[in-house]
C-alpha positions, 0 to 999 in steps of 0.5 A: 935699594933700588937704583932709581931711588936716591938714598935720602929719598929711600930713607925717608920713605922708609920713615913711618908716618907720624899717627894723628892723635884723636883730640887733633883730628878736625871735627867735620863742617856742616857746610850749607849747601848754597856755600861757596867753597872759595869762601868756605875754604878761606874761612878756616885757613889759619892766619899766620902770626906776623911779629913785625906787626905792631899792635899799639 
């Protein structure tokens, strides 16, 4: 180890990086080309579930 490296960091990049398995892989977007990719962007952030919020 080196001396610059704090352990819990060593150990953590000694940690393989989890693989993605295939059917979780996003499928690529057709994106128009006169789209705004601020507004592109939002469209596909997911929404947080909020569960203080009342549905009735």
């Amino acid at each position: 180890m080196n001396a610059e490296t704090p352990e819990a960091d060593a150990a953590e990049q000694a940690q393989q990086a989890e693989e993605i398995p295939e059917e979780e892989e996003p499928e690529p977007l057709e994106v128009p080309l006169d789209a705004n990719p601020a507004d592109l962007a939002d469209q596909h952030r997911p929404v947080p579930v909020d569960d203080a919020y009342d549905h009735d």
